[in-house]
C-alpha positions as CSV (number, residue, x, y, z in Angstrom):
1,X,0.0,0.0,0.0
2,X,3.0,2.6,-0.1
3,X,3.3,4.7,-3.0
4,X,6.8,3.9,-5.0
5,X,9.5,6.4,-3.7
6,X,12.0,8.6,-6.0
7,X,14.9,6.6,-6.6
8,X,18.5,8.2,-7.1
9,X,19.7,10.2,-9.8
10,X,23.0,11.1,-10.9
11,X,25.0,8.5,-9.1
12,X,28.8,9.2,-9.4
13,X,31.8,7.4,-8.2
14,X,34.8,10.1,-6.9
15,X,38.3,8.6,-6.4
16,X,41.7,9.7,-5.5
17,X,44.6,7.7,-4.2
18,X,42.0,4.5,-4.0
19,X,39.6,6.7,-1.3
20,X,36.1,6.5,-2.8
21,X,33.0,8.4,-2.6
22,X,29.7,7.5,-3.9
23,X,27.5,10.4,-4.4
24,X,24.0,11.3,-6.0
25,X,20.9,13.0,-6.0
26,X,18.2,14.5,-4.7
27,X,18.3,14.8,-1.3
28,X,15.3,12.5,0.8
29,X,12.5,13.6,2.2
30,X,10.6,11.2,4.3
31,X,12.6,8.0,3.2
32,X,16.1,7.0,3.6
33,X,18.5,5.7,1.2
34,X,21.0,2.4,1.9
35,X,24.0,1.7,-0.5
36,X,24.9,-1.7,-1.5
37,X,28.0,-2.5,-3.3
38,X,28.3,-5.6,-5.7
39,X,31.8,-7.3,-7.1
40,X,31.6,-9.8,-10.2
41,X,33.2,-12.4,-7.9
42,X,32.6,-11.4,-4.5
43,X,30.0,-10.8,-1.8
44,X,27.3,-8.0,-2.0
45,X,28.1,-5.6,0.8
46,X,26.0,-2.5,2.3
47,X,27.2,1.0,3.3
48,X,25.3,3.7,5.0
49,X,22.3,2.6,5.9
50,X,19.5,4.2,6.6
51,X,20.8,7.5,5.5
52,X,19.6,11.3,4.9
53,X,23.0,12.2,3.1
54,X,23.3,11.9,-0.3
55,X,27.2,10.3,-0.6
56,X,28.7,7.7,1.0
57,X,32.7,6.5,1.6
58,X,32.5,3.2,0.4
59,X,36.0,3.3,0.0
60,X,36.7,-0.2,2.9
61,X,34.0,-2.2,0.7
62,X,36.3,-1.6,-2.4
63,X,39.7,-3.4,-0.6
64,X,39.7,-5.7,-3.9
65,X,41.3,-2.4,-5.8
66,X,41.2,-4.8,-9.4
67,X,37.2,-5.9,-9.2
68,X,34.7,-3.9,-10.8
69,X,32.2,-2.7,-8.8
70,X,28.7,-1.6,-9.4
71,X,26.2,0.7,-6.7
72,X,22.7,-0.1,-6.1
73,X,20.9,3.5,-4.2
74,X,17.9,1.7,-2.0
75,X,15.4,4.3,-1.5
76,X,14.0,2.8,1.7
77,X,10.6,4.6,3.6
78,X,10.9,5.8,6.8
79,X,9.5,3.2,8.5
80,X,12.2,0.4,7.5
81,X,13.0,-1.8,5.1
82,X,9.7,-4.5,6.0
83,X,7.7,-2.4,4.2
84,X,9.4,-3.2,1.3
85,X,9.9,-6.8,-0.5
86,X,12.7,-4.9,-2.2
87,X,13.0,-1.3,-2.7
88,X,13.2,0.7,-5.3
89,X,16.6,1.7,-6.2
90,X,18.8,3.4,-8.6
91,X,22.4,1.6,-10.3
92,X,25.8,3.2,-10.8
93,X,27.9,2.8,-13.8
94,X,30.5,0.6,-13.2
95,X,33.8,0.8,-11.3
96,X,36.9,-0.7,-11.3
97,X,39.4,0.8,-8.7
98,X,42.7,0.1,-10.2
99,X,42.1,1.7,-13.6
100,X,39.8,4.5,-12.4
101,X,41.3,5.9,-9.3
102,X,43.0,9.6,-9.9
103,X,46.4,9.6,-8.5
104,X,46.8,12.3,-6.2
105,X,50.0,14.9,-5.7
106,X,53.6,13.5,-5.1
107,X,54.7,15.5,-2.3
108,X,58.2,17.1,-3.3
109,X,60.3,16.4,-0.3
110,X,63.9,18.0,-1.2
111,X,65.6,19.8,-4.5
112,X,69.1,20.9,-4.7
113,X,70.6,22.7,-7.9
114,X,74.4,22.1,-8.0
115,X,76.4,23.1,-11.1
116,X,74.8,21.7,-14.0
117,X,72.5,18.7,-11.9
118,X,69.2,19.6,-10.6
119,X,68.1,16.8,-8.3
120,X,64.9,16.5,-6.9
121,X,63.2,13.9,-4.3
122,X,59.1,13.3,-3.9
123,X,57.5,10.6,-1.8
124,X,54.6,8.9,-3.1
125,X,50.8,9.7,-1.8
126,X,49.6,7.3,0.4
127,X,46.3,5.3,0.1
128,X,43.8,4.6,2.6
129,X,44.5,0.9,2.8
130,X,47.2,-0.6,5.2
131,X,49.6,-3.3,5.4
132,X,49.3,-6.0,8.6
133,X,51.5,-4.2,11.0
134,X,49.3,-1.0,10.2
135,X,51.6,1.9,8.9
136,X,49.6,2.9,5.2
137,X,49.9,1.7,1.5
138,X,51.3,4.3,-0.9
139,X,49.8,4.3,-4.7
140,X,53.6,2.7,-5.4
141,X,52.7,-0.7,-3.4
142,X,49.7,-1.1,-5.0
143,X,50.5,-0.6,-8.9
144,X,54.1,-2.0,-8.2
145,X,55.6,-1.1,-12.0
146,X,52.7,-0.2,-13.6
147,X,53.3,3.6,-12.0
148,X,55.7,5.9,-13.3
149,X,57.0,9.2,-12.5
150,X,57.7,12.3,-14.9
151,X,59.7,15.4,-13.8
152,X,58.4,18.4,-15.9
153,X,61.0,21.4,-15.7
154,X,61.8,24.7,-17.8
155,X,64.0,27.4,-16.7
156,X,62.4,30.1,-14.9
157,X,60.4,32.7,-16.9
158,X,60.7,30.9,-19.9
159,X,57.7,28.6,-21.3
160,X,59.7,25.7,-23.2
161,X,59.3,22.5,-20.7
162,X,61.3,19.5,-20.9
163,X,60.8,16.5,-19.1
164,X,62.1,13.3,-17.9
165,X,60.9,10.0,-16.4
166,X,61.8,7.3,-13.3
167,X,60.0,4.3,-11.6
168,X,61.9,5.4,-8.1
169,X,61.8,8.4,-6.1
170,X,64.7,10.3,-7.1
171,X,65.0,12.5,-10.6
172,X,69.0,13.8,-11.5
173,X,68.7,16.2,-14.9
174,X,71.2,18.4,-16.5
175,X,70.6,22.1,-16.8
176,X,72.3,25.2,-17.4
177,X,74.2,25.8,-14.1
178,X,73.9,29.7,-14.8
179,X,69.8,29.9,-14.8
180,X,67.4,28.9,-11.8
181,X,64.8,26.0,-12.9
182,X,61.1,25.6,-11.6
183,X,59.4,22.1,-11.8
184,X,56.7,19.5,-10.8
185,X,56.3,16.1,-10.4
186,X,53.6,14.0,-12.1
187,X,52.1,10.1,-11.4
188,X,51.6,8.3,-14.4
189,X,50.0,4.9,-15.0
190,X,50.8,4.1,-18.8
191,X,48.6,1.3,-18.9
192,X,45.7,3.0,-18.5
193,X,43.4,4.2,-21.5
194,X,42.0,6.9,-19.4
195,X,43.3,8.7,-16.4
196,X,47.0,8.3,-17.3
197,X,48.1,11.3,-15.8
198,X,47.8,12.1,-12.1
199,X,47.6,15.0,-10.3
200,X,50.3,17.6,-10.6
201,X,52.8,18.3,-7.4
202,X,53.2,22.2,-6.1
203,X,56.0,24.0,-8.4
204,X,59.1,25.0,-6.9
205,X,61.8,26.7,-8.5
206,X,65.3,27.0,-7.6
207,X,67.3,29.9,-6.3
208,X,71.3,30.4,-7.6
209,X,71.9,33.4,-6.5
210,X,69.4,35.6,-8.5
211,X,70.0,38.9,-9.3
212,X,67.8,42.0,-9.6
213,X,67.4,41.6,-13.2
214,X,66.0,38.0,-12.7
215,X,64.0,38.8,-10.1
216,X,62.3,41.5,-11.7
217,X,63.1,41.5,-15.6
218,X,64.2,44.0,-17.7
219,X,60.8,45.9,-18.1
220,X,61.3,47.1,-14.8
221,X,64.8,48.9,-15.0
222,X,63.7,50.4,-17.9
223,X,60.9,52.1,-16.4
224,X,63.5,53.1,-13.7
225,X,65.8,54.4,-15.8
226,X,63.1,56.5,-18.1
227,X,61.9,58.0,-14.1
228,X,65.5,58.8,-13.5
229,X,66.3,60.3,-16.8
230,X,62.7,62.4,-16.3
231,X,64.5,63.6,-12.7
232,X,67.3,64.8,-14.2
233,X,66.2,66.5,-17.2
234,X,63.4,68.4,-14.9
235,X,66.7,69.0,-12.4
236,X,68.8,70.5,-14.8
237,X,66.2,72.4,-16.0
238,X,65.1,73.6,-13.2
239,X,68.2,74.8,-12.3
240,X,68.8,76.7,-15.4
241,X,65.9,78.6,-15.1
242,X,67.0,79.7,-11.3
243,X,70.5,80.7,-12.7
244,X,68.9,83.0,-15.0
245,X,66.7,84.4,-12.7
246,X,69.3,85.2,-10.2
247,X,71.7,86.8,-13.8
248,X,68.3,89.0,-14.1
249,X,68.0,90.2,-10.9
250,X,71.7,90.9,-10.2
251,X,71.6,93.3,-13.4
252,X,68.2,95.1,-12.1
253,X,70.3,95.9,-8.9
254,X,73.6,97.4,-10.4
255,X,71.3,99.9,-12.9
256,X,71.4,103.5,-11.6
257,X,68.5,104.3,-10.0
258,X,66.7,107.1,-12.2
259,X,66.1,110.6,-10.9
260,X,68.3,111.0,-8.5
């Protein structure tokens, strides 16, 4: 005797570093809504039941990072599931953990430009999941050699970006030794046909002892110098016009004075 209830809309799965969100649409009003999450090969599991929100971290339920997953959305009365031989509910496209996560931002941990070497070393993010004795999985553990790393660097102020590419933590490049570098880091999973590229790190950019002109280019000493020349010229000016003034008065004083 209950009227069917809405059922979700616009379910979307949102990953990064293997943490995963399930969200939709619309927010309930006066029913409920239960995720459950099924595997090709393994057991159908539920997540947030019985909830008002409209997203859900499924991200424990999905520890099997190569399985494809799909989402049913319950929408479940307020009164409970009895009501109900089986609710209506909404499905998710599917989703397959290992080819879909986004990889997150290496986190740069040192850089050091010495003559013609710029080395630079990043850590890998870390993922949700742990090992046995507890201390946390890092995107590396989990895709093993199927992750790469690519160091993107150009030197500063100009646009032209070269790059190179490791499977450890460490990058060593040559560059000029006379001109400061900026660069970021970049995960990469080749195998992939979408969502290669990860997440780009922070820049940073080197420092070898810059001088004024890099700091500030050229277009800035040139408006100095045109202010400085404009100083001068009104100076000199200035000063020739007082000089003639004081010529002009001297020769009004020594004229006799007439009448007398």
């Amino acid at each position: 005797g209950n009227p069917e209830l809405p059922t979700a809309v616009n379910i979307t799965w949102s990953s990064i570093n293997f943490k995963t969100i399930l969200q939709w649409q619309p927010k309930p009003s006066g029913y409920f809504y239960t995720v459950e999450i099924l595997g090709q090969t393994s057991d159908t599991k539920k997540k947030c039941i019985l909830t008002a929100e409209t997203e859900c971290d499924v991200t424990d339920v999905l520890r099997d990072v190569r399985e494809t997953y799909t989402a049913h959305v319950l929408s479940v009365p307020a009164a409970g599931m009895d009501n109900f031989e089986e609710p209506p509910f909404a499905v998710s496209e599917k989703f397959t953990p290992y080819s879909q996560t986004v990889l997150g931002k290496p986190e740069i941990q040192n850089y050091t430009q010495k003559g013609s070497k710029l080395n630079v070393v990043f850590q890998d993010p870390l993922t949700p999941y742990t090992f046995p004795n507890g201390s946390f999985q890092s995107i590396q553990d989990i895709f093993q050699h199927d992750l790469e790393y690519k160091l993107y660097y150009w030197k500063d102020q100009s646009s032209g970006k070269k790059d190179a590419t490791t499977k450890s933590h460490t990058f060593e490049v040559s560059v000029d030794s006379t001109k400061n570098y900026c660069f970021y880091v970049q995960g990469v999973v080749p195998s992939r046909r979408e969502n290669r590229n990860g997440q780009e790190s922070a820049v940073f950019c080197t420092s070898i002892g810059r001088n004024i002109l890099d700091e500030y280019g050229a277009e800035v000493f040139i408006i100095i110098a045109v202010i400085a020349i404009t100083v001068i010229t009104l100076a000199v000016v200035l000063s020739v016009i007082l000089c003639k003034r004081k010529k002009a008065q001297a020769a009004r004083e020594k004229e006799p004075l007439n009448g007398i």
